[in-house]
C-alpha positions in Angstrom: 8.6 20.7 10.1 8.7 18.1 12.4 6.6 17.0 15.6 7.8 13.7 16.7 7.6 11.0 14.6 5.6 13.1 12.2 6.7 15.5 9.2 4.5 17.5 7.9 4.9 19.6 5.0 4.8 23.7 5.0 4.4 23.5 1.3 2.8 19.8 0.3 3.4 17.9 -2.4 1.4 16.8 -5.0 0.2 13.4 -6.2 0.9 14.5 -9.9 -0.9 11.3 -11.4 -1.3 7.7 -10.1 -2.8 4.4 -11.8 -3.6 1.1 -10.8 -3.3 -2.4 -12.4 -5.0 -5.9 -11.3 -5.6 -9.7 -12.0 -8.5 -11.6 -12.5 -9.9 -11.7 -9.0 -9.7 -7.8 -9.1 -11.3 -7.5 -12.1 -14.5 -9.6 -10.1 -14.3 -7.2 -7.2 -16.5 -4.2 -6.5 -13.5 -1.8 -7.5 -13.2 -3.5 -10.8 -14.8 -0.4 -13.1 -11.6 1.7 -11.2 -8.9 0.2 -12.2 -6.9 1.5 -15.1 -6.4 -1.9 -16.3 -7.5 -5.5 -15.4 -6.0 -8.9 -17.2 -8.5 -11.9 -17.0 -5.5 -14.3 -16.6 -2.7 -13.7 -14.2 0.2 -15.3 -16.0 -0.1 -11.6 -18.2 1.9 -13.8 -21.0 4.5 -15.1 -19.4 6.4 -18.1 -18.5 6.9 -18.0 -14.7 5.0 -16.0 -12.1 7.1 -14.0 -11.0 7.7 -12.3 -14.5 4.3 -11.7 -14.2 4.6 -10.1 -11.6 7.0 -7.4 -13.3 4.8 -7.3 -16.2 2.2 -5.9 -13.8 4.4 -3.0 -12.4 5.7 -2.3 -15.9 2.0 -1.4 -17.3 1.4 0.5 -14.0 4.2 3.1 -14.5 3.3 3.3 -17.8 0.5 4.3 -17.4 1.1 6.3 -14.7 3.7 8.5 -16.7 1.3 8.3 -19.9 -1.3 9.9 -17.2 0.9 12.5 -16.1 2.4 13.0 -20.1 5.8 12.6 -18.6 8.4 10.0 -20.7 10.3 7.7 -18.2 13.4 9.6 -18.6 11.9 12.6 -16.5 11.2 10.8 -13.4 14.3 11.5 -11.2 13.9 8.7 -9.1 11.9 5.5 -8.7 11.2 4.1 -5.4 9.7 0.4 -5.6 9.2 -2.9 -3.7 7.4 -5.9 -3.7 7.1 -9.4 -1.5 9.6 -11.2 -3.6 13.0 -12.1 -2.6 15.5 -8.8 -3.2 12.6 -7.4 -4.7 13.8 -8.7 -8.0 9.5 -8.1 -9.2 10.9 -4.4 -8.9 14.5 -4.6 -10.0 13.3 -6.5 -12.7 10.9 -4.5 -14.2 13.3 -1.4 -13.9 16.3 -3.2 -15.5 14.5 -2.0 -18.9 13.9 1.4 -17.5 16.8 3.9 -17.4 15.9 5.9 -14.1 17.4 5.8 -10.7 16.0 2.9 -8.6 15.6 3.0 -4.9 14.3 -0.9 -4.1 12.2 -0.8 -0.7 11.1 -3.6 1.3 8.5 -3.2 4.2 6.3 -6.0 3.2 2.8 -5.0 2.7 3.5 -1.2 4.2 5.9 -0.7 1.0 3.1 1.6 -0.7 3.0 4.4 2.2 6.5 4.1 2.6 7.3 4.9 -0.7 4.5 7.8 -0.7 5.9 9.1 2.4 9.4 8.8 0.9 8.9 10.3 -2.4 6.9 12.7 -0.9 9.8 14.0 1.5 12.5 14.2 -1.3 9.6 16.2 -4.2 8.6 18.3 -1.0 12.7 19.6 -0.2 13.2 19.9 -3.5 15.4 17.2 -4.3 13.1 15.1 -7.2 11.0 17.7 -9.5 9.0 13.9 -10.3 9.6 10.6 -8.6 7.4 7.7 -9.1 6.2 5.6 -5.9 5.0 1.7 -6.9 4.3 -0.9 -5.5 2.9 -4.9 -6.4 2.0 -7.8 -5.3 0.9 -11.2 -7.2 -0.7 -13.9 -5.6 0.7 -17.0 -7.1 4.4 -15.7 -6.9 3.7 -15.3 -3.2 1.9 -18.4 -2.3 5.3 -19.8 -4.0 7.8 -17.7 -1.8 5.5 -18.0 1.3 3.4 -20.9 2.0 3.4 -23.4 -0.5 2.8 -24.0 -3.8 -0.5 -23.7 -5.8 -0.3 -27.5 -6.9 -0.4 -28.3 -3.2 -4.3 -27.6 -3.0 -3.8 -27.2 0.5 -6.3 -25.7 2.4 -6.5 -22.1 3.6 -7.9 -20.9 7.1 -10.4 -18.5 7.8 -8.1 -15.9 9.2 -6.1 -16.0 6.0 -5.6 -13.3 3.6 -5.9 -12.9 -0.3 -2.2 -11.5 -1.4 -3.7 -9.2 -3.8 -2.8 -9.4 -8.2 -2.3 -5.7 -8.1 -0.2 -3.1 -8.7 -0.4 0.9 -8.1 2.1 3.4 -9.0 1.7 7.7 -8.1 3.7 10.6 -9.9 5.3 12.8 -7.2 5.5 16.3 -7.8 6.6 19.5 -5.6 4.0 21.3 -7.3 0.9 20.9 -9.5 -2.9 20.0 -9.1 -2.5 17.1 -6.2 -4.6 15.6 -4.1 -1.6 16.0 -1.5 0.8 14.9 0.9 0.3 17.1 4.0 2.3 15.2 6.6 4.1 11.4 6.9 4.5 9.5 10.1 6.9 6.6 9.5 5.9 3.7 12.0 8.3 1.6 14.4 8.5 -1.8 13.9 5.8 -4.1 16.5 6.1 -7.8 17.8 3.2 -8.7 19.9 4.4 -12.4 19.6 1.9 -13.3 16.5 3.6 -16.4 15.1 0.7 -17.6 12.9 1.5 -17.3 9.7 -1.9 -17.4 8.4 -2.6 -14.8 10.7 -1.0 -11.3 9.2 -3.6 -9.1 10.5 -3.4 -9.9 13.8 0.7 -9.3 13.5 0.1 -6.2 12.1 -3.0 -4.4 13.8 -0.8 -3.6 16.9 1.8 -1.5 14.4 -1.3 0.3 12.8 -2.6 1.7 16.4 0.9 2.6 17.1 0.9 5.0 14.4 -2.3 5.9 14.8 -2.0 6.9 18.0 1.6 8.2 17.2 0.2 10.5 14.7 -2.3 11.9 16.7 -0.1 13.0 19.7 2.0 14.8 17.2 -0.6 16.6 15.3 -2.8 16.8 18.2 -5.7 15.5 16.1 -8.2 12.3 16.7 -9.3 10.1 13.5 -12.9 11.8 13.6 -11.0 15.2 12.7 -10.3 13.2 8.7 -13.4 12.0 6.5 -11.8 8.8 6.4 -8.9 6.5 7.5 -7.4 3.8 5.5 -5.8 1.1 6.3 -4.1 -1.7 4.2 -4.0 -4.2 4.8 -6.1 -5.5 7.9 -8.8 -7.9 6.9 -11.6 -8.8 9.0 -9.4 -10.0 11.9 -6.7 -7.1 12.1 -9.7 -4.6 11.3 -11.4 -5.8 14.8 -8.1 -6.2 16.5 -7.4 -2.3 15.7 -10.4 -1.1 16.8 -10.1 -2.6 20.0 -6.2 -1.5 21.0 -7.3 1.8 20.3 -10.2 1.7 22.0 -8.2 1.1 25.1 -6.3 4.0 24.5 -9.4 6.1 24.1 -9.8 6.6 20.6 -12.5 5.7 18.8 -12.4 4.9 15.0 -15.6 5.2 14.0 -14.6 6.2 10.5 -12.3 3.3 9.2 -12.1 1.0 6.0 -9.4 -1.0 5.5 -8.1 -1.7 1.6 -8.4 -6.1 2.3 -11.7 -5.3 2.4 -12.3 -2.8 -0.3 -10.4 -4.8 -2.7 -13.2 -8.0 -2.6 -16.4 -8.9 -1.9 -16.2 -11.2 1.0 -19.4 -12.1 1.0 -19.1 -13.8 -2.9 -15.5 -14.0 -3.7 -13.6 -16.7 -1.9 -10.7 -14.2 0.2 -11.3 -15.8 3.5 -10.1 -12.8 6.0 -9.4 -10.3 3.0 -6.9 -9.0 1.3 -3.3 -8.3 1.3 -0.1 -8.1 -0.5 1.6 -5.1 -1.2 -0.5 -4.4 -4.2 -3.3 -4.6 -2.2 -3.5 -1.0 -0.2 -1.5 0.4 -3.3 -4.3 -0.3 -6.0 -6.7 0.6 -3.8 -5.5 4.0 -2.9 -4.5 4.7 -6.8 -8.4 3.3 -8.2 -10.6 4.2 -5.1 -8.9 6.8 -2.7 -6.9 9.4 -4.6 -9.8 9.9 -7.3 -11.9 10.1 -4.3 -9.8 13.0 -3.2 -8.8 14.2 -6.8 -12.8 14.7 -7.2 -13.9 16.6 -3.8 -15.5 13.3 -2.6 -13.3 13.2 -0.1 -11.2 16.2 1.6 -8.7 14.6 4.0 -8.0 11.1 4.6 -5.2 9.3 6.5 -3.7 6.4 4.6 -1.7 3.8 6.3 -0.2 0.9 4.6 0.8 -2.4 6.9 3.4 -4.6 7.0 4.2 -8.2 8.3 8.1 -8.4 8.4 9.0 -11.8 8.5 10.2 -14.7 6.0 9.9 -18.1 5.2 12.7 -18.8 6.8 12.2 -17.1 10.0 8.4 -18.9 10.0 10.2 -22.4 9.6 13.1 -21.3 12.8 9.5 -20.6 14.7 10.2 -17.1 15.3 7.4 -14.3 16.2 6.1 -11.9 13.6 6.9 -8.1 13.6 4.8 -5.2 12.0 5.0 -1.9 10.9 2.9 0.9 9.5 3.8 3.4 7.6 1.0 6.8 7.6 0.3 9.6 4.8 -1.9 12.3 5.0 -3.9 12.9 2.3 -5.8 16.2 1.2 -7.6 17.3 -1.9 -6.9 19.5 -4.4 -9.7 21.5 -3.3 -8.4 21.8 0.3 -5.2 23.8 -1.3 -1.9 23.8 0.0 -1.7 24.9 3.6 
């Protein structure tokens, strides 16, 4: 069924399995003990970054499937992405796995877009499993996007940590969950951001958009959910949220945001946060969905955001667009309604 931009499911899906993967700065972080699997060194083995990067992913489905006891070969589709170029972290690490690929790019907002994707095809029958993955890796990033690591230049306060991290969920049209009540897919934002070092201001405006999307459709308010997540806002996007939708009347008393979950501001050096499109994936796979999976939590909405632009629309001095992508979330206790 659905209500606007919203779908929501008559009979939900579930999230069959999930796992999540990180680096070194992870593994110091105050979700380190969740994680399926932490390396202490990012290179993971190998020569270039960006096959790290791939080497990540590739331990996250496998562990994913190794969760769910399911062999690659009975996924029926995998839907990935990453912030490198063509998403070659993804195509790359699925060049060794024989299973339909569908490569997604929505920056940082990949994770719930793959959910809510995945989610769509197991709930209409179309998958019986689909996996939904995401990663991120901050050196490959700092390459692609700003400049390289050798540079020692220096980073500003409203920057963000692009995330080491990987998370990867087993989509199922039936089975224990937590699960995937309703989707809203978000419309892309320019509020004329055009600091690059700046992504959650770029993207805050996209994430009350949906919000307040969302709402109207399901005729609901953020205090109606135990929790909503967002990923990934930081410190400045977080307080740039809060007031748009204050403005509109909601209040969000009842947030957390994934940049900020990830580290430990206070003691690791993250400036603003986190981000990266491993960022809000890892932490839904190591903190949210065993949250929900355990009766911790009962219904959460989780939003992934993304900053959509390039390096080379940065260097032609062009604004910033966002988008955010929403799932809703509901434990296995709740039941399928």
């Amino acid at each position: 069924m659905r209500k606007g931009d919203t779908i929501l499911f008559e009979t939900p899906p579930a999230i069959a399995e999930f796992a999540a993967v990180g680096g070194k700065r992870e593994g110091e972080g105050p979700l380190a003990a969740r994680f399926d699997l932490l390396f202490e060194e990012n290179s993971l083995g190998q020569e270039t970054w960006e096959q790290s990067e791939s080497q990540l992913q590739r331990h996250c489905l496998d562990l994913a499937l190794q969760k769910a006891n399911l062999a690659a070969a009975q996924l029926d589709l995998i839907l990935a992405g990453d912030l490198e170029n063509q998403c070659t972290a993804s195509a790359y690490t699925l060049r060794e796995v024989d299973v339909p690929f569908a490569g997604l790019y929505g920056a940082c907002s990949t994770m719930a877009e793959a959910l809510g994707l995945a989610a769509c095809l197991a709930a209409a029958g179309f998958v019986n499993h689909a996996a939904a993955m995401t990663s991120s890796h901050f050196c490959a990033a700092e390459r692609q996007f700003r400049t390289p690591l050798v540079y020692g230049g220096k980073r500003a306060p409203t920057a963000q940590w692009t995330a080491t991290a990987a998370g990867c969920c087993i989509l199922a049209g039936k089975g224990q969950g937590p699960f995937v009540k309703s989707v809203t897919f978000g419309r892309v934002r320019d509020y004329e951001i055009k600091d690059i070092n700046n992504m959650g201001a770029a993207m805050a405006p996209a994430a009350a958009e949906t919000i307040l999307r969302h709402c109207a459709d399901t005729k609901r308010t953020p205090g109606d959910f135990d929790a909503v997540f967002t990923g990934d806002l930081g410190i400045v996007g977080t307080r740039l949220l809060k007031e748009i939708l204050e403005k509109e009347g909601l209040k969000l008393d009842n947030h957390q945001d994934c940049g900020l979950l990830l580290y430990d501001i206070d003691s690791q050096d993250v400036q603003a946060g986190g981000s990266g499109a491993g960022c809000s994936a890892s932490v839904l796979c190591a903190h949210v969905l065993p949250a929900l999976r355990a009766g911790k939590l009962k219904k959460v909405l989780f939003l992934s955001t993304g900053a959509l632009m390039s390096q080379i629309t940065f260097l032609q001095g062009e604004s910033i667009p966002g988008v955010a992508h929403l799932v809703e979330l509901a434990s296995e206790k709740e039941g399928q309604a």
